[in-house]
N, C-alpha and C positions, 0 to 999 in steps of 0.2 A: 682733261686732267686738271683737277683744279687744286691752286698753291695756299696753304696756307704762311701769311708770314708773319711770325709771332715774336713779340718783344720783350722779353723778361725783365721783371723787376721785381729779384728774390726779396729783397729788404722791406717792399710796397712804400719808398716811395713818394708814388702815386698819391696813396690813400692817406699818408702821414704828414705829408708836405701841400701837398695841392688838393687834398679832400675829394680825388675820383677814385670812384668805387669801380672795381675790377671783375671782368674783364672789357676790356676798350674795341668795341669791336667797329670797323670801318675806317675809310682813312679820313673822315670831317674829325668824326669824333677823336678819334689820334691826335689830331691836329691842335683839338680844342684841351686837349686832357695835355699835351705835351709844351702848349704856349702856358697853362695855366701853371705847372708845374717850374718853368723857367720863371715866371714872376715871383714865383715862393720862393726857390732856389736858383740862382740864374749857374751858381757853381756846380748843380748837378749833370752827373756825368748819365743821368736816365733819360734826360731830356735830347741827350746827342742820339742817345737809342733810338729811342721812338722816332726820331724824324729819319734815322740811318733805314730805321724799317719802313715809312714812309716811300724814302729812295727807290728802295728796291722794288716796292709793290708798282709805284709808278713805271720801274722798267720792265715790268712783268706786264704789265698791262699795254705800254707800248711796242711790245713784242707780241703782242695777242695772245698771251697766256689766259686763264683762267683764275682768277687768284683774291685772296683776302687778307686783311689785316688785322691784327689782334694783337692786344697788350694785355698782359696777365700779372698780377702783384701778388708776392706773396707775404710773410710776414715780419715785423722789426726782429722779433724770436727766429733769428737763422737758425736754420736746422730742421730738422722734425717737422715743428709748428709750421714754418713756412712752406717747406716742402710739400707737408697734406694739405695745403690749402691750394696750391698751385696744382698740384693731383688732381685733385676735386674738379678744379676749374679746366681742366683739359678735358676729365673725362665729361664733363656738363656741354663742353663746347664740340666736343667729335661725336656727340651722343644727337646733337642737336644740327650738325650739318658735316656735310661729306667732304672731307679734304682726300686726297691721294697722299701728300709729301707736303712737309712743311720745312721754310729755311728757319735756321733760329738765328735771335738779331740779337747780340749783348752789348755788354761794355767790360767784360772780364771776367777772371779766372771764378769770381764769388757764383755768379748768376749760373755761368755755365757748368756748376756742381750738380743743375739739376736735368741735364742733358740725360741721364740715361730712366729718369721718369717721362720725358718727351719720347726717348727712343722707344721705348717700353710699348709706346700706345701709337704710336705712329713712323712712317718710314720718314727719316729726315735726309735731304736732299744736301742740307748745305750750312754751317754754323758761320754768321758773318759777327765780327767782333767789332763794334766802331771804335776806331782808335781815335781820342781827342788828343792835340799836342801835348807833349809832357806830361800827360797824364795814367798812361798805359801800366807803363809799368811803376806807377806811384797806386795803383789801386791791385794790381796781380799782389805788392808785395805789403798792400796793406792786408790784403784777404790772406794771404799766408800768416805774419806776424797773429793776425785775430785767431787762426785756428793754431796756434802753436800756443799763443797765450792759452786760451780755452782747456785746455789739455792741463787738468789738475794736481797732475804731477810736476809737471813742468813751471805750474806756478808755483807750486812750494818749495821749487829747490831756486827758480829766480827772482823772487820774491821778498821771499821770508827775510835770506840773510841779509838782503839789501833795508827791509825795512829795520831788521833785529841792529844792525848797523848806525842807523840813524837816529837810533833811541838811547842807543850808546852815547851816540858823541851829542846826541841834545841832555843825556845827564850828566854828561862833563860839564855841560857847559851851565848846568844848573846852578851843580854845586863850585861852580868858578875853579874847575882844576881842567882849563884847558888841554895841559900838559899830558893826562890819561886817555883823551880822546883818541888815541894808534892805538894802548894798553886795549881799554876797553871796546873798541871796534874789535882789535883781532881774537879778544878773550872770549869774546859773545858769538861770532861769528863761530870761533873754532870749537865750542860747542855746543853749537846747531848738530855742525857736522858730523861730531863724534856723535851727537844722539842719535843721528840719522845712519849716521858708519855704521855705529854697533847695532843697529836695530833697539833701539830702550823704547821709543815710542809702540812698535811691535809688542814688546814687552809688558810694557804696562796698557796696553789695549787689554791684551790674554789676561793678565791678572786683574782685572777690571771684573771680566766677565766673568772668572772664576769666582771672584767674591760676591760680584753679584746672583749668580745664581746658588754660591751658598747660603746666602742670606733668605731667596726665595726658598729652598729647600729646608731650610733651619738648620743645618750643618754649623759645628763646632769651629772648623774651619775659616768661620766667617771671623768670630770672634778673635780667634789666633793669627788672621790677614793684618785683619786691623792692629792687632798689641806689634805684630810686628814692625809697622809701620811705624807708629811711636816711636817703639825701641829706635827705628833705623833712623828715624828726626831727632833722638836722644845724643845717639852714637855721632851723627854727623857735627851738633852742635858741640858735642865733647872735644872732638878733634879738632875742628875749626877752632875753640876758645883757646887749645893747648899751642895750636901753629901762632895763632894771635902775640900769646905770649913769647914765643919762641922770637917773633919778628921785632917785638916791642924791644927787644936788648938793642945796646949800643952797635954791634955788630950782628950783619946781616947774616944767619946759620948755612944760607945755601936751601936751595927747593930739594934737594936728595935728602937733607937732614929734616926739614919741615915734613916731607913726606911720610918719612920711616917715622917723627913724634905724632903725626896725625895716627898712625896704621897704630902705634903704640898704645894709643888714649882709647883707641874707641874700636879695637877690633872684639874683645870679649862685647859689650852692646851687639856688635853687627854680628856675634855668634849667638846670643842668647833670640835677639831675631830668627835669625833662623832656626834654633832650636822651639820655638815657637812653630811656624810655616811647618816643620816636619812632623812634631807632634800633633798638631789638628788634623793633619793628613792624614797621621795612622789613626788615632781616636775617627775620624771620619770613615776609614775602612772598615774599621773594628766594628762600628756600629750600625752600619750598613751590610756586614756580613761578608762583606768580599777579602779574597786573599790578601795580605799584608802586603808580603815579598821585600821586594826593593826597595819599601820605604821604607824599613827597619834600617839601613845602609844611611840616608840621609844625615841625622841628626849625629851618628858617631862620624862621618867625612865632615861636615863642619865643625866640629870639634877639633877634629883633628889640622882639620885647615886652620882654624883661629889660633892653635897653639903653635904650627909653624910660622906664622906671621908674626905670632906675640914674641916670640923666642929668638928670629932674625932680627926683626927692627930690635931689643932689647941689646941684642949682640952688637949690632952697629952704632947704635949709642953710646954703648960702653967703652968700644974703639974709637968711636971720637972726641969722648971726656963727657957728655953729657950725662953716663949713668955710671956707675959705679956696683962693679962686683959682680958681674953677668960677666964668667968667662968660655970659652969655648967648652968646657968640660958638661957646663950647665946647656949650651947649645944642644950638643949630643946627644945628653939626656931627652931633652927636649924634642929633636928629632927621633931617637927610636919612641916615644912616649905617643906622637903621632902616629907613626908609622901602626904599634899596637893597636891604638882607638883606631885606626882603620879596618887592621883583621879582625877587628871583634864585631866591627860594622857588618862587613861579607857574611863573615862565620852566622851574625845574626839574621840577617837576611837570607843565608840559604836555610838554614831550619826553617824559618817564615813561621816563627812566631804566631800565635793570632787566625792563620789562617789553614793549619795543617791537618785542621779538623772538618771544616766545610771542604776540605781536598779530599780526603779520605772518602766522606760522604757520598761525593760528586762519582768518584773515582769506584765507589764500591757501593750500591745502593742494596 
């Protein structure tokens, strides 16, 4: 029964540090691959490997075992890359001589990820881990932190806000207003979050790819992506210039009042947007032949929405003194006026407009 005792070195190492090419087979050459490797690196912890597998071969051998030595490198690209190359070389070396059982020799939790490609091709007898002092569990939980880092999502939610943070408080310190660096950390940080909360990034990924493939298509819809876009960079700047003003007075209005004159300034903008987005949509149905439906609904709900927002914030202005002559009677108005632009939305939508005749068609050939 003859032992193979085999020495991993996922990272290679070997090949990167000390310039030996893999695999190391015999115990001179171990010997020679393992001092060479300690002159390059004397802190590597592969060098305690190779000679721990050394050990053991020698006490295999003076127990009259049958047994061989062999050190395998795999690649700096952990993963995959290193993996298939350590594959390779197992099956090159079991293909090329007869082991029964082989021990495997590490230095930690990294190496021995690729234990169940060794088990795969051979019976293993025995996994020996050489533990260097103070070193053990400084290398288990460097190889976890690396594969938790690695994990993509996980850097973008501990990453990002840490660095969106520290660009923060390096533009405070640009513009010498040390005193905003807390403002502007938790402004910037908080959202990240909300973009990540609400899904906007989702969002504008989908609307990305819808305009992109209207634009391949030559769809109408591409064009009305785009104006609406404007529109909503028009709308935002409108609002933003009106809060501006609002804050520039002697006294500070309050963020409940700033918010209701932003919603004020620039909610018809963010409806004529959308009035935009819905009509290329149906113009895009229409001309493509497909049923309307539901989107004859869109463009009267944002209507109706832009007039419920225009109609409250006006209200609340007018109760706090900033607007003059918006009283509740005009609210009411206001809300059944919505309400209407809505049922005429449905109402339009269930006839389906536009599309009642390719129904028919389909329906009765």
């Amino acid at each position: 029964m003859k032992t193979l005792v085999l020495c991993l070195d996922r990272d290679d190492d070997l090949g990167r540090k000390a310039g030996v090419a893999s695999p190391v087979i015999g115990r001179a050459a171990n010997i020679e691959a393992a001092t060479r490797l300690a002159i390059a690196d004397p802190e590597d912890s592969d060098v305690n490997t190779i000679f721990g597998g050394i050990e053991e071969y020698d006490r295999l051998i003076e127990a009259g075992s049958e047994a061989e030595i062999v050190s395998i490198a795999g690649d700096y690209d952990v993963g995959v890359v290193s993996d298939s190359k350590i594959a390779s070389q197992v099956d090159h070396l079991l293909g090329g001589h007869i082991f029964d059982n082989v021990i495997l020799v590490s230095d930690g939790a990294e190496d021995e990820a690729v234990l169940p490609i060794i088990e795969s091709r051979i019976k293993i007898n025995s996994v020996k881990r050489i533990r260097v002092k103070q070193s053990e569990s400084i290398e288990s939980t460097y190889y976890l932190l690396k594969e938790f880092i690695s994990d993509p999502k996980v850097r973008g939610a501990l990453f990002i806000p840490i660095g969106l943070a520290c660009i923060a408080y390096a533009a405070s310190l640009l513009i010498n207003r040390p005193g905003l660096a807390v403002a502007a950390i938790l402004g910037t940080v908080g959202t990240y979050l909300l973009y990540n909360g609400f899904g906007v990034g989702q969002s504008i990924d989908k609307y990305r790819e819808t305009a992109t493939e209207s634009l391949y298509r030559g769809r109408i819809s591409f064009v009305t992506y785009l104006a609406a876009i404007l529109i909503g960079i028009i709308a935002t700047i409108q609002g933003a210039n009106a809060c501006w003003e609002g804050i520039a007075g002697a006294i500070f209005p309050g963020y409940v009042i700033l918010s209701t004159i932003f919603i004020q300034t620039s909610v018809w903008w963010y409806v004529a947007a959308g009035l935009f987005l819905g009509f290329g949509k149906i113009i895009d149905l229409r001309l493509e032949g497909r049923p309307i439906g539901r989107a004859w609904a869109f463009p009267f709900f944002v209507t109706a929405i832009g007039l419920l927002l225009w109609s409250t914030s006006a209200y609340i202005l007018t109760t706090t003194g900033v607007y003059q002559d918006y009283g509740i009677e005009r609210l009411i108005l206001s809300i059944g006026g919505a309400v209407v632009i809505a049922l005429l939305g449905i109402y339009v939508a269930s006839r389906n407009y536009g599309g009642g005749a390719q129904n028919a068609d389909v329906n009765h050939p």
